[in-house]
C-alpha positions in Angstrom: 105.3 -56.4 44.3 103.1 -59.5 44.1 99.8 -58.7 42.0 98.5 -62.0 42.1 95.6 -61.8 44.3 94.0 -64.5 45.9 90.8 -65.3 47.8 92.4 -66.7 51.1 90.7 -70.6 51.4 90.8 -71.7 47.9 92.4 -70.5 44.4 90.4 -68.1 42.6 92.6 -66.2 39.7 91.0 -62.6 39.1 90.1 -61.9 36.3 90.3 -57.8 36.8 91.6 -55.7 38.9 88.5 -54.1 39.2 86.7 -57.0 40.7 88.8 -57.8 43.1 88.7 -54.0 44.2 85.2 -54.4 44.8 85.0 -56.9 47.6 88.1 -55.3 49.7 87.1 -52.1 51.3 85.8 -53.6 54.6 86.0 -52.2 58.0 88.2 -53.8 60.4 85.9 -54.9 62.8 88.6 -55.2 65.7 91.1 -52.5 66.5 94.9 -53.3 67.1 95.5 -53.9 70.8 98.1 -52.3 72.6 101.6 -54.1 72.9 102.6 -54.6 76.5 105.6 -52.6 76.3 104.1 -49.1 76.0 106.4 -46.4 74.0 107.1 -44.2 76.8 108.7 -47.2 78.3 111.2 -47.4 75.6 114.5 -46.3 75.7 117.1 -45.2 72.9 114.6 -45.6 70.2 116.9 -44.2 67.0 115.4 -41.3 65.6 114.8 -42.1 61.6 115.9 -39.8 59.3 113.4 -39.9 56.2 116.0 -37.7 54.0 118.5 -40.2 54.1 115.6 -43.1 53.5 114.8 -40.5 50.5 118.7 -40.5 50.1 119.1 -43.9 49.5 115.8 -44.8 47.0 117.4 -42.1 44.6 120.4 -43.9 44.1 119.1 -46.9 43.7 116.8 -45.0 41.1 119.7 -43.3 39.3 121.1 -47.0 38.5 118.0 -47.4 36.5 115.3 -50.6 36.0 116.6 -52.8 38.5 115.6 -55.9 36.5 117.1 -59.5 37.4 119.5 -60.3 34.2 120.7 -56.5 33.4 124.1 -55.0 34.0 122.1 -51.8 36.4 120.6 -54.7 38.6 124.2 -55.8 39.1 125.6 -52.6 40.2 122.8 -51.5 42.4 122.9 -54.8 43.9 126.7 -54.3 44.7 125.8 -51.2 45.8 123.7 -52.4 48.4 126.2 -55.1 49.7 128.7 -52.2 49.9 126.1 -49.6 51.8 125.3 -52.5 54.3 128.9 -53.2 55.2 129.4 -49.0 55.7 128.0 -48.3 58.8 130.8 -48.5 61.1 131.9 -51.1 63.1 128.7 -52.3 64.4 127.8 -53.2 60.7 126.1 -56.1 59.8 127.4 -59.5 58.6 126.3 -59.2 54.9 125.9 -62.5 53.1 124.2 -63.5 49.7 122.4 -66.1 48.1 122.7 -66.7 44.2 120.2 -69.4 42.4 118.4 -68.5 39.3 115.0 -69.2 38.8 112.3 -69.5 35.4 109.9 -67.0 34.6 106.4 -67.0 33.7 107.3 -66.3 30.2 109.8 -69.0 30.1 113.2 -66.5 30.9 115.8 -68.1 33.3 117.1 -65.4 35.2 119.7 -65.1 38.1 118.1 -64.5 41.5 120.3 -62.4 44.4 119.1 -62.3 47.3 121.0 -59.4 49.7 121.4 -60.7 53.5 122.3 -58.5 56.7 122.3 -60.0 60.3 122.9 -58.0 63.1 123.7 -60.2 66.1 123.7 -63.7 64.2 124.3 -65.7 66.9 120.8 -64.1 68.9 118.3 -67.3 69.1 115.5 -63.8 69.7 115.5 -62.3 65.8 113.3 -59.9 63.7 113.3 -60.4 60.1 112.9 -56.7 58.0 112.3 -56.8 54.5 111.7 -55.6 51.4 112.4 -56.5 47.7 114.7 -55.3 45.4 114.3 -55.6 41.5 112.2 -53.7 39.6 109.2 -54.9 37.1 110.8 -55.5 33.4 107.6 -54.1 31.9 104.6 -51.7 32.5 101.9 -53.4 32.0 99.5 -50.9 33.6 100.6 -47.6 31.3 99.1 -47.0 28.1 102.6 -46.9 26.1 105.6 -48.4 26.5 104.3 -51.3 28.0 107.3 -53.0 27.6 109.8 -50.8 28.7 110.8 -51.5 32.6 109.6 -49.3 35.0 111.6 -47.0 37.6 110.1 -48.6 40.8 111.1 -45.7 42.6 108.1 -47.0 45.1 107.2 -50.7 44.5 111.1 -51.9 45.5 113.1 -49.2 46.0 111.2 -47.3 48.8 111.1 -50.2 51.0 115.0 -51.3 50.7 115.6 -47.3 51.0 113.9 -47.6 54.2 115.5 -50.7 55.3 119.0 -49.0 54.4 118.1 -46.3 57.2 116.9 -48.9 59.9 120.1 -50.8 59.4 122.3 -47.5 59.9 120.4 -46.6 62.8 120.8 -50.3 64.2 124.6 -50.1 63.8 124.5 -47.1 65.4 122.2 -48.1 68.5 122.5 -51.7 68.6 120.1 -53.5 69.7 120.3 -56.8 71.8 118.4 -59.4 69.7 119.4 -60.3 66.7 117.7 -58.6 63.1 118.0 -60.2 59.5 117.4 -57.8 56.9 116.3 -59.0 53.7 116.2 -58.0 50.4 114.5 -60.7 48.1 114.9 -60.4 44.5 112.8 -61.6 41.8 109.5 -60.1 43.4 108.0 -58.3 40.9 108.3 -60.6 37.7 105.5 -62.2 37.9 102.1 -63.1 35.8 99.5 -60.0 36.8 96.7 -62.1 35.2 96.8 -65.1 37.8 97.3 -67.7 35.3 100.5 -68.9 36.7 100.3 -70.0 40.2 103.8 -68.9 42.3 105.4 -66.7 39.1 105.9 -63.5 41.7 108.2 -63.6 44.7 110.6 -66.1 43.0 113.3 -64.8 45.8 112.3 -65.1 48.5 110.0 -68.2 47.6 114.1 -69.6 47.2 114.9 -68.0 50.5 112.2 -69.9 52.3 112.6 -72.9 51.1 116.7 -72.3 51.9 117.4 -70.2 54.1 120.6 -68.9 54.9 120.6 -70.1 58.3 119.3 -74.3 58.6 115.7 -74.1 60.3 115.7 -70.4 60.0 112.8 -68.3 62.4 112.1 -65.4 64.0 109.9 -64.4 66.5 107.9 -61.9 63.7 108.5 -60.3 60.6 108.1 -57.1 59.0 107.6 -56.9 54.7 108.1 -52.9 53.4 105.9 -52.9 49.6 105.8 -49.8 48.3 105.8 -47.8 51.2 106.9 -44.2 50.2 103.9 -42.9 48.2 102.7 -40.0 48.8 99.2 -39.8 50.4 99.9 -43.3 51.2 97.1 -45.5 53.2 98.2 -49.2 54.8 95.6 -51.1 55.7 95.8 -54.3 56.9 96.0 -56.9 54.4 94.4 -60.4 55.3 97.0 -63.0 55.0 98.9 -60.4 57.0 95.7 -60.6 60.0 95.2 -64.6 59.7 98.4 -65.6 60.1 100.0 -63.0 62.1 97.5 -61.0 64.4 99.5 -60.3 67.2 102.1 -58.7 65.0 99.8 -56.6 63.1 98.2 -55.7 66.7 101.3 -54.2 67.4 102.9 -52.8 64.5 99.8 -50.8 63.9 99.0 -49.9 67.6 102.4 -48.4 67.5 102.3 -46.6 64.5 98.8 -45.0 65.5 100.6 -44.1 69.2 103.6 -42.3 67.6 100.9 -40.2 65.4 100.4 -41.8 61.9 96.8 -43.3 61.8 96.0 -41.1 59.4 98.2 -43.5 57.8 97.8 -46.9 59.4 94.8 -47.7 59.2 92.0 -49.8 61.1 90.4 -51.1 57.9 90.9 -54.5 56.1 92.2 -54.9 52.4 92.1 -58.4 50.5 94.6 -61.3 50.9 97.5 -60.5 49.0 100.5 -63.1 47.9 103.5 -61.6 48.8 107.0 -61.8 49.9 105.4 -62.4 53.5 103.0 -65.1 52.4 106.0 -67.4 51.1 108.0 -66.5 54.5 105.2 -67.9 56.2 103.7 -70.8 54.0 107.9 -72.4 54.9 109.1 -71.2 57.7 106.3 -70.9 59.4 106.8 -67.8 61.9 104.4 -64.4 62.0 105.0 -61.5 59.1 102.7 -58.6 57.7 103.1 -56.9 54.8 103.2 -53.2 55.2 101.6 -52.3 51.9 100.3 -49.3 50.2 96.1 -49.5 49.5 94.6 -46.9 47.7 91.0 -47.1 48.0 90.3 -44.5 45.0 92.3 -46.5 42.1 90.9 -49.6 40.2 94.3 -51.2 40.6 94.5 -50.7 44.3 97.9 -49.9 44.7 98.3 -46.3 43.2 97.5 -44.8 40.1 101.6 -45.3 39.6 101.5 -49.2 39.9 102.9 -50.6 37.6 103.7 -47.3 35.0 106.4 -45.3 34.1 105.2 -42.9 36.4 106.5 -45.1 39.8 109.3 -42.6 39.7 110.9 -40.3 42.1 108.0 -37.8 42.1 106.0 -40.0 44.1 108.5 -40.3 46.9 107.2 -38.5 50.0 109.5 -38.0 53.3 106.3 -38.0 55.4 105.3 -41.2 54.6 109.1 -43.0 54.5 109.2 -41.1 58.3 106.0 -42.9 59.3 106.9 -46.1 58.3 110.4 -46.2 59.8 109.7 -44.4 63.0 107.2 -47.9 63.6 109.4 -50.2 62.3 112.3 -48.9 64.5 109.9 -48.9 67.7 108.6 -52.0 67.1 112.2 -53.3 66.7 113.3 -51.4 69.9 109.9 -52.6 71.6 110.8 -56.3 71.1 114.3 -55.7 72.5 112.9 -54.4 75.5 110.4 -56.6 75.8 112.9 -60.0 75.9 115.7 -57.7 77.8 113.5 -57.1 80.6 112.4 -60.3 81.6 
């Protein structure tokens, strides 16, 4: 995921982790309101199944360091085409976009961006996403700092996720149309700040050419690292000022089906992620859905970033919370624009 932190209004590069840290942990002095489709009036809301979530991270895992360039990020991405196109005959159209793109250290690597629409022809869409390479080095351990990293959380845990949602859409298909995403290129990016745009070189391609011509959506949804145990998701800022409404409702929903232990009513920092570049081009609503740990100087997990983002980590708990809201809010929307 993107590490390079910025203060919303104007570019200031951190120069720690640390001291960035410091000026986050702020209450959220307004609640999330209450969507106007409650959940009780939902019907057929799938139920998601966080073993087969857990399922599908571990394979992508067992390919190894899902790094853009590498024979494993080649298989696990044809892995994925092949998993979207499984779910019966309600699957989604899978399509890809190929580019390459240039590093922050000067490599030119091939970017792949992994495409399912259900409904394509629905003017009413959701866009889901998450990204899917894995960071070529580890930065944040104290050996092998150059070795590339598992990611069983920070990429795998949110396509693992998405993988569920899209076999529960083709097996209770919903109306409007949903693009799921998976961006590549995320997480090769410059943790120090001092190269502007060096993370989220997929789906900064994406945005700028999308896959339909004038792409939107009403909202989007970004899954970063969202299977850590103990996880906390706060609500990030670029997330709030550019997408309220959405954040209103994704975490209203979350707290109404029983995890605001988990979603929680407290702000976190601006962070420049998939989600920002969605929005910066294409110009529709989308919150990141990102883990915040208050208690570690880098923010995301004591993991982040180490050889220790590995399967251990991976908690069923806190893949079921996160795709039990995404699916309602999914399901929600539906309703919402079927009943009028």
């Amino acid at each position: 995921m993107n590490r390079n932190i910025l203060l919303y209004s104007f570019v200031l590069f951190i120069s720690t982790l640390l001291c960035a840290c410091n000026s986050e942990n702020k209450p959220n002095p307004q609640s999330p309101k209450s969507n106007s489709t409650t959940i009780k009036e939902v019907e057929n809301v799938p139920v998601f199944m966080e073993d087969s979530a857990y399922e599908y991270i571990q394979q992508q895992v067992d390919f190894g360091p899902r790094v853009p360039g590498t024979l494993t990020h080649k298989k696990c991405g044809d892995y994925l085409v092949q998993k979207l196109k499984s779910f019966g005959p309600n699957s989604p159209e899978v399509s890809e976009q190929n580019s390459t793109a240039k590093t922050f250290d000067n490599f030119t690597i091939p970017v792949r961006n992994i495409i399912a629409s259900f409904n394509p022809k629905h003017s009413n869409r959701i866009l889901l996403a998450a990204h899917w390479d894995t960071r070529p080095f580890a930065e944040m351990d104290v050996e092998l700092k150059n070795k590339p990293i598992d990611g069983a959380n920070d990429g795998a845990s949110g396509v693992g996720v998405l993988l569920e949602i899209a076999r529960q859409l083709a097996i209770e298909k919903p109306e409007i149309g949903v693009d799921i995403i998976f961006f590549d290129a995320e997480d090769w990016g410059d943790t120090t700040g001092a190269t502007p745009d060096s993370y989220c070189l997929g789906s900064q391609y994406w945005a700028q050419n999308p896959h339909v011509p004038n792409y939107t959506a009403n909202f989007g949804i970004l899954l970063d690292m969202v299977g850590g145990k103990n996880a906390l998701f706060a609500i990030e800022e670029n997330s709030w000022k550019m997408a309220s409404t959405t954040v209103s409702t994704v975490w209203s929903t979350a707290q109404k089906l029983g995890f605001g232990d988990m979603f929680i009513n407290q702000k976190r920092g601006p962070i420049i992620d998939d989600h920002y570049y969605v929005m910066l081009y294409r110009r529709f609503p989308m919150v990141d859905i990102i883990n915040y740990d208050p208690d570690s100087y880098s923010r995301f997990g004591h993991f982040w970033h180490t050889h220790q983002d590995n399967m251990f980590w991976i908690s069923p708990k806190t893949l079921k919370a996160v795709g039990q809201t995404v699916l309602q809010v999914v399901y929600q929307e539906n309703a919402n624009l079927t009943q009028k």
